[in-house]
C-alpha atoms as one frame of an Amber mdcrd trajectory, in Angstrom:
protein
 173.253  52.563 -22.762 176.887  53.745 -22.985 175.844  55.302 -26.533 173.442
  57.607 -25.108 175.721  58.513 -22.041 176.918  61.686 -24.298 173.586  63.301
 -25.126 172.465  62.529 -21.862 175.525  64.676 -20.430 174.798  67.218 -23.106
 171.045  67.431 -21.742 172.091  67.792 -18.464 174.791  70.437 -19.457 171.907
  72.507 -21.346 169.624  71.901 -18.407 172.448  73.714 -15.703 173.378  76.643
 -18.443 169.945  77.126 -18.770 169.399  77.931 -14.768 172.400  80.064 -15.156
 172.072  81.864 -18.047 167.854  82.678 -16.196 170.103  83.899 -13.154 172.170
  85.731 -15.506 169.511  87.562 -17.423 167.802  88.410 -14.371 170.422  90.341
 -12.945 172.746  91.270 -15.493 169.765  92.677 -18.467 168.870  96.753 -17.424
 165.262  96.186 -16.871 164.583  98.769 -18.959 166.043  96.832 -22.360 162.478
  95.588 -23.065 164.212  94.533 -26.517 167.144  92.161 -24.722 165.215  90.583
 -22.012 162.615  89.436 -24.905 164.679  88.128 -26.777 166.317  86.654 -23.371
 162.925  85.053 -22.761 162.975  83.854 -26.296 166.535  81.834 -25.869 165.848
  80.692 -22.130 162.232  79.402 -23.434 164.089  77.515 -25.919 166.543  76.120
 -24.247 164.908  75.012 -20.939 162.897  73.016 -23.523 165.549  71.286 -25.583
 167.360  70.471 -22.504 164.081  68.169 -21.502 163.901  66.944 -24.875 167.658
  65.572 -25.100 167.339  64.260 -21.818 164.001  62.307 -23.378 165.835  61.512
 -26.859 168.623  60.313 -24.463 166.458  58.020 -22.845 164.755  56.938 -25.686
 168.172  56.026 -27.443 169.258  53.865 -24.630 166.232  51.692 -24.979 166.455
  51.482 -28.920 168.651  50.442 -31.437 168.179  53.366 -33.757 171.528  55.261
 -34.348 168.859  57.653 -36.331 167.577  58.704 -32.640 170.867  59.641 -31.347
 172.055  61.737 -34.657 168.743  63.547 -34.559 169.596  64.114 -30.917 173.095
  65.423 -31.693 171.887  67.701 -34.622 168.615  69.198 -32.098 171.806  69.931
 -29.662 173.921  71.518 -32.377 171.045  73.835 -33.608 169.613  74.346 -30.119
 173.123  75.730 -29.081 173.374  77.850 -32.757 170.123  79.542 -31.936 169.669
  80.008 -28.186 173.653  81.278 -28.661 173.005  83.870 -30.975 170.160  85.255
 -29.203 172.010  85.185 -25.706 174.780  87.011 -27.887 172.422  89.293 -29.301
 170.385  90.583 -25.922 173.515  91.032 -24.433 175.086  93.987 -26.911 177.375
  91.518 -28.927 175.981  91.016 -32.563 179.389  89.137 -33.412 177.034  87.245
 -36.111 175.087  89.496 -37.451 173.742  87.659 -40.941 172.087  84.256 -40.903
 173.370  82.271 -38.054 170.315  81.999 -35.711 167.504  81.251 -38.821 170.357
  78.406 -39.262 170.278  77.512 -36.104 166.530  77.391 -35.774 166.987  75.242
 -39.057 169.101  72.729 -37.690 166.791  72.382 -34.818 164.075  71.589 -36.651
 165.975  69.179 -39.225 167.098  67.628 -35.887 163.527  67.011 -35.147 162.777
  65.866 -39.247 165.357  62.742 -38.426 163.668  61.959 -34.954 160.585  61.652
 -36.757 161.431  60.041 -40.119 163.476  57.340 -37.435 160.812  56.601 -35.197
 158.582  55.791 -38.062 161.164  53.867 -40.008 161.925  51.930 -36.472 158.442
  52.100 -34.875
């Protein structure tokens, strides 16, 4: 259980940013910036959703003795953050990153998911 403790702090922490970054957006974007507040949506969307998944992969990873689960779970948070930051960045007026970083991001997400998978059917 203690192994999991981490991600399931990190899912938690991605759970409250995500409530304040939605509070944020909502009264911080000109609601005229159709541009920012989509791609807004488009970070808040995705990180409301990986905070539920880590909190799941958490769980999962405190009733299994896959280390797989856990780095998958560690590499979803690392992309999750990578992406949804860039885009939070981005809506806001700060393109500090402008080549490659949230594509990467979006890539490490989804290799994140590539070890969850190829670990759950190694482990059943």
């Amino acid at each position: 259980m203690t192994e999991s403790r981490g991600l399931a702090v990190t899912a938690a922490l991605f759970g409250l940013t995500a409530v304040v970054f939605a509070a944020a957006g909502a009264h911080v974007l000109p609601p005229e910036s159709v541009d920012s507040r989509r791609l807004w949506g488009t970070a808040l969307q995705m990180h409301f959703f990986h905070a539920a998944a880590l909190l799941a992969i958490a769980a999962l990873a405190a009733t299994r003795n896959a280390p797989g689960i856990r780095f998958g779970g560690w590499i979803i948070a690392i992309g999750a953050l990578l992406f949804c930051g860039t885009l939070y960045l981005r809506a806001a007026g700060f393109d500090l990153f402008p080549g490659p970083l949230t594509p990467f991001g979006g890539g490490i997400t989804m290799l994140g998911w590539c070890v969850l998978i190829v670990t759950l059917i190694r482990k059943g």
